[in-house]
FISEMAR-137849 format. One record per residue: z, y, x of N, C-alpha, C in turn; residue in one letter. Coordinates in steps of 0.02 Angstrom, whole numbers, plus 50000, padded with zeros to 5 digits. Layout:
BEGIN
R  n.zz  n.yy  n.xx ca.zz ca.yy ca.xx  c.zz  c.yy  c.xx resn
R     Z     Y     X     Z     Y     X     Z     Y     X    A
...
END
This chain:
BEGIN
R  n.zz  n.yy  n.xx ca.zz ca.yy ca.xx  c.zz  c.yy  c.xx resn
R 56003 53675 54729 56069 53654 54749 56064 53585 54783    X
R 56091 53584 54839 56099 53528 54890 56125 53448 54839    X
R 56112 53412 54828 56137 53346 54823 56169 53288 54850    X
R 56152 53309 54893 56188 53229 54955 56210 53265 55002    X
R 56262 53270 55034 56299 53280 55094 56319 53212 55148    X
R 56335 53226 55193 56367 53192 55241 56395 53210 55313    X
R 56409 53176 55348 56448 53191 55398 56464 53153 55449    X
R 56463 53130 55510 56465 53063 55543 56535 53059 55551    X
R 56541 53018 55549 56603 52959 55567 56573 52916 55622    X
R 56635 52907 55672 56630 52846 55735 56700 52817 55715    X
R 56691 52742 55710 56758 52698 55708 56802 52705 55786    X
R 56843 52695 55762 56894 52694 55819 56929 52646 55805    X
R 57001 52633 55836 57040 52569 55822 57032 52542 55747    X
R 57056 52472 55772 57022 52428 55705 57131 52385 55696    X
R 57153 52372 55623 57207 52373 55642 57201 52307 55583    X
R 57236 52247 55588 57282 52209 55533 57321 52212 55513    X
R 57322 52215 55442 57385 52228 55418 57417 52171 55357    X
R 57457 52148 55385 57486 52089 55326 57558 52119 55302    X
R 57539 52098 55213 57591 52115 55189 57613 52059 55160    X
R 57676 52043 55170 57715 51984 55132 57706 51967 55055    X
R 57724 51904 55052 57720 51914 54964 57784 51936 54936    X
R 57726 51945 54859 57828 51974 54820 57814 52071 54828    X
R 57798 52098 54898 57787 52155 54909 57710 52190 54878    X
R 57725 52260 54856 57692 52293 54821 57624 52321 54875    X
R 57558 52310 54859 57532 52311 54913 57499 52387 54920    X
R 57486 52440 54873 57454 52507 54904 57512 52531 54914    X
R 57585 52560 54889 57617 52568 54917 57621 52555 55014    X
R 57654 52490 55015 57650 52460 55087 57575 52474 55125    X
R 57514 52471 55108 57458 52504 55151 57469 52565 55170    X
R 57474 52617 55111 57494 52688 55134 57534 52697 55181    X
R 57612 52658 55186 57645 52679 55230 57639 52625 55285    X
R 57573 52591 55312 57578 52546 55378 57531 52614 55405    X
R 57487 52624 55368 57425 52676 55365 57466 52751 55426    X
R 57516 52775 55386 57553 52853 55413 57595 52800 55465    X
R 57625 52768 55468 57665 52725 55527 57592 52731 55586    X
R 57564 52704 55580 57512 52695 55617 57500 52761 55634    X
R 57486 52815 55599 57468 52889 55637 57373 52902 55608    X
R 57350 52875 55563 57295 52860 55528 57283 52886 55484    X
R 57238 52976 55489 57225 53015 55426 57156 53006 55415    X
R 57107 52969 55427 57020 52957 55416 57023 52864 55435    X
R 57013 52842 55389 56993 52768 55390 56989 52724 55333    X
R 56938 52691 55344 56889 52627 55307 56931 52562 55302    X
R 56936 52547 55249 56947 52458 55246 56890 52419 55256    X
R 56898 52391 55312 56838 52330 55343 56841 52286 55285    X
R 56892 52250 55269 56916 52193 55233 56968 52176 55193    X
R 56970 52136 55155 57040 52107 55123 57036 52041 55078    X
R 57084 52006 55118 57101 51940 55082 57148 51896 55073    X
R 57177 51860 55017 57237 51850 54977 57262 51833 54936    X
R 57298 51838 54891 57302 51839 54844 57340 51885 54788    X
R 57348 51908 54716 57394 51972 54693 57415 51938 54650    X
R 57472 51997 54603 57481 51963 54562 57507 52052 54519    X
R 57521 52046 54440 57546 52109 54420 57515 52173 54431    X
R 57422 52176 54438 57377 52218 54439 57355 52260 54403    X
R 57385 52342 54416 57350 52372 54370 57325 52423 54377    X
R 57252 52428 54341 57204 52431 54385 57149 52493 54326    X
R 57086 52520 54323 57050 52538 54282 56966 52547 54284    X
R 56953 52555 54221 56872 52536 54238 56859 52608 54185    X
R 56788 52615 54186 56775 52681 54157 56754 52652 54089    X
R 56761 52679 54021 56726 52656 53970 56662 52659 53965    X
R 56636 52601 53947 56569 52597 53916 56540 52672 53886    X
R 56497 52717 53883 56471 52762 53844 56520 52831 53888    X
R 56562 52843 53931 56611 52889 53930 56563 52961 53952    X
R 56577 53004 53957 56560 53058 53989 56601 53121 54034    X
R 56566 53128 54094 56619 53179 54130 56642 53233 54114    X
R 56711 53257 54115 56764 53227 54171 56755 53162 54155    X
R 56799 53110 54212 56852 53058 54170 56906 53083 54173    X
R 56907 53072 54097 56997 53071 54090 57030 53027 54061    X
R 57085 53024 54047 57120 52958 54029 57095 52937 53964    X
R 57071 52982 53917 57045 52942 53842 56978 52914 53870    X
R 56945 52950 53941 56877 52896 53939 56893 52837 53977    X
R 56952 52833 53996 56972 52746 54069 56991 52712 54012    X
R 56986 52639 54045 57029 52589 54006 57061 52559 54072    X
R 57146 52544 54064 57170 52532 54090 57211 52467 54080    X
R 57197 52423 54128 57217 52334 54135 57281 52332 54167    X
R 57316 52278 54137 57360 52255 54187 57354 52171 54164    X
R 57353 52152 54239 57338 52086 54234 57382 52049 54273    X
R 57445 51990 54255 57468 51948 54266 57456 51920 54337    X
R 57419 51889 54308 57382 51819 54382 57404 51762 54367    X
R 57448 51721 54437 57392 51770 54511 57324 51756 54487    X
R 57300 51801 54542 57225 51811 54529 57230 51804 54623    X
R 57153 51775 54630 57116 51787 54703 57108 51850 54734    X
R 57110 51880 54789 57081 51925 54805 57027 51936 54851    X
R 56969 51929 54811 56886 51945 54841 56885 51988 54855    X
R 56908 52045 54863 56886 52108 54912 56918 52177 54872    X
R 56934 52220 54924 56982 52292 54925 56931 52319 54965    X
R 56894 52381 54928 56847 52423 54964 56906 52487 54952    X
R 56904 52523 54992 56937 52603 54988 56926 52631 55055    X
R 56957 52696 55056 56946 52732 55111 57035 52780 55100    X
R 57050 52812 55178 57093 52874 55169 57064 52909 55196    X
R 57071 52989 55166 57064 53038 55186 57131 53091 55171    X
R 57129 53140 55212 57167 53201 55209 57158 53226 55118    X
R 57242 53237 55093 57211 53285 55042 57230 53357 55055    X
R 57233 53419 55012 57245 53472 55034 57305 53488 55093    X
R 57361 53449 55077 57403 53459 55127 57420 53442 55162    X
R 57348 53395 55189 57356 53356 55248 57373 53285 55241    X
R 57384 53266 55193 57427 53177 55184 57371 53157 55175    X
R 57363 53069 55219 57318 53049 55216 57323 53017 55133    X
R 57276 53032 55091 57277 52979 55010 57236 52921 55017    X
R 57267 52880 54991 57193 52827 54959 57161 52818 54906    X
R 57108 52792 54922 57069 52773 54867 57044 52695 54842    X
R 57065 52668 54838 57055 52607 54818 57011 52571 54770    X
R 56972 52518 54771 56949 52466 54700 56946 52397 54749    X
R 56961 52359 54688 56993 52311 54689 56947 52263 54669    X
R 56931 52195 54683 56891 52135 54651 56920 52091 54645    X
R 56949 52040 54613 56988 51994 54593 56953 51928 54541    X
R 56960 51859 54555 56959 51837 54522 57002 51771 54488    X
R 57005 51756 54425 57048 51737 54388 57017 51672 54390    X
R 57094 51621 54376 57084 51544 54396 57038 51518 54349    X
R 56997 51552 54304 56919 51520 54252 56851 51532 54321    X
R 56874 51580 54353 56803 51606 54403 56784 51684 54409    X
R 56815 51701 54322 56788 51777 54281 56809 51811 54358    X
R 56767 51851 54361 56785 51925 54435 56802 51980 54385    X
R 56859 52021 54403 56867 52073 54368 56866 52140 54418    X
R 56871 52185 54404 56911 52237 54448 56907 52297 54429    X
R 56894 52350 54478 56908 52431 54459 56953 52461 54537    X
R 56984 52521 54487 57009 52587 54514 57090 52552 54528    X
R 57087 52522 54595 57178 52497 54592 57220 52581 54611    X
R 57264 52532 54539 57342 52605 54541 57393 52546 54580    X
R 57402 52477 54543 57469 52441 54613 57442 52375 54592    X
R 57478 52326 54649 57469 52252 54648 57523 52232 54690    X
R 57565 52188 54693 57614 52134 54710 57565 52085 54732    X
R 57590 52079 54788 57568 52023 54824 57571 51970 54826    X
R 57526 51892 54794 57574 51849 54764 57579 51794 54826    X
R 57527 51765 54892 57553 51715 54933 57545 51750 54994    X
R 57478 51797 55014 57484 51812 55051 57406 51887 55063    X
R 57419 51935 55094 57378 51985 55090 57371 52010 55159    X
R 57294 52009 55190 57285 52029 55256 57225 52063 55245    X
R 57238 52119 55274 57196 52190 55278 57156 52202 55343    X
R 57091 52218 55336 57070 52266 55423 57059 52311 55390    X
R 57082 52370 55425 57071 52424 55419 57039 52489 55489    X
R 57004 52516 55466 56982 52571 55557 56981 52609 55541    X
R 57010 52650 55595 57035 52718 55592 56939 52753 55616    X
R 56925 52819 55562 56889 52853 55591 56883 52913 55629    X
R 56839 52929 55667 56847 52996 55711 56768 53044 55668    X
R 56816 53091 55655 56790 53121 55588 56841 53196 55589    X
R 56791 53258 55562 56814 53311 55570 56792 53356 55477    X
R 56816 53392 55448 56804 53440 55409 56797 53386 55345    X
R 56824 53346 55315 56819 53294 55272 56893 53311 55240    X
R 56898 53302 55173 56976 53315 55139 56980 53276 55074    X
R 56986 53262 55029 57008 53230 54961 57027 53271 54912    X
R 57007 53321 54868 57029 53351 54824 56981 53323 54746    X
R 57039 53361 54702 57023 53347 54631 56959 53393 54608    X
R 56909 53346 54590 56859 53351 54563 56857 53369 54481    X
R 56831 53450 54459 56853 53467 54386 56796 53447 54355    X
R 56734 53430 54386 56667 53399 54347 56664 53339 54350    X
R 56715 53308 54387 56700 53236 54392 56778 53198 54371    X
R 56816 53224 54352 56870 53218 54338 56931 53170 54382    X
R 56919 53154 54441 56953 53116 54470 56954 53145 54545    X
R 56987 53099 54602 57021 53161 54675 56945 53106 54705    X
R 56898 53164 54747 56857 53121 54794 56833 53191 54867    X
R 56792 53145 54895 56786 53174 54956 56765 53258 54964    X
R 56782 53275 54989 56739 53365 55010 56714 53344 55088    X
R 56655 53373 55098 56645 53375 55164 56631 53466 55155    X
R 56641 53501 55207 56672 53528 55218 56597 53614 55209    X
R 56536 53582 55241 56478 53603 55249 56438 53613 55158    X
R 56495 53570 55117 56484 53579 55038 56501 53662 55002    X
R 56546 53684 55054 56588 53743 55036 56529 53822 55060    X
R 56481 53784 55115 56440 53863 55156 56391 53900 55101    X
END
């Protein structure tokens, strides 16, 4: 059985996206994301600051699936810094582009925390690059061995 797949991707437009503070920030990405017309694309970058993060990490010892008794799930105050937003969108079954998000943050001691972001409020200010990719047969569905939504390429299915 095959192990590694892939598929090329070429970047195409590269876009900024600032979200005000006070405003909820994956919410507001998703919809600058479909405003924009953007079903395949990479976050270049992100930097800022949050605040009201909550977020998850996998337990120590867990085993697959994950499911919610194996996550532990944070919510953290702040503000906190924001060192970096890695994610990607892709198509899920019905076409909507989803995201996927994690989050790096750190707290006014230095500590870096992060994980699996579910939301964050924006606390002074949040600016995004994001690029759209040119990319074909790629989708996002729920994974029953791995217990969470991740990529299909498409050549996984022959």
């Amino acid at each position: 059985m095959k192990s590694v797949w892939y598929k090329e991707a070429k970047l195409l437009r590269t876009f900024i996206i600032k979200i005000q503070q006070g405003e909820e920030l994956v919410g507001n990405l998703a919809a600058a994301v479909k405003e924009i017309g953007i079903d395949h694309a990479v976050i270049v970058s992100a930097v800022g600051s949050v605040t009201d993060v909550k977020f998850r990490g996998i337990k120590a010892g867990a085993k697959l699936p994950i499911t919610v008794p194996r996550m532990t799930v944070h919510t953290v105050e702040g503000p906190l810094e924001l060192l970096g937003l890695n994610g990607n969108f892709f198509p899920d079954a019905s076409g909507k582009p989803d995201c996927h998000l994690h989050i790096q943050m750190s707290k006014s001691s230095g500590e870096v925390i992060g994980g699996h972001l579910f939301s964050a409020t924006v606390f002074a200010s949040c600016e995004i690059m994001i690029s759209e990719l040119h990319t074909e047969g790629i989708e996002r569905h729920y994974s029953k061995t791995g217990g969470t939504a991740t990529i299909f390429i498409e050549e996984e299915h022959e």
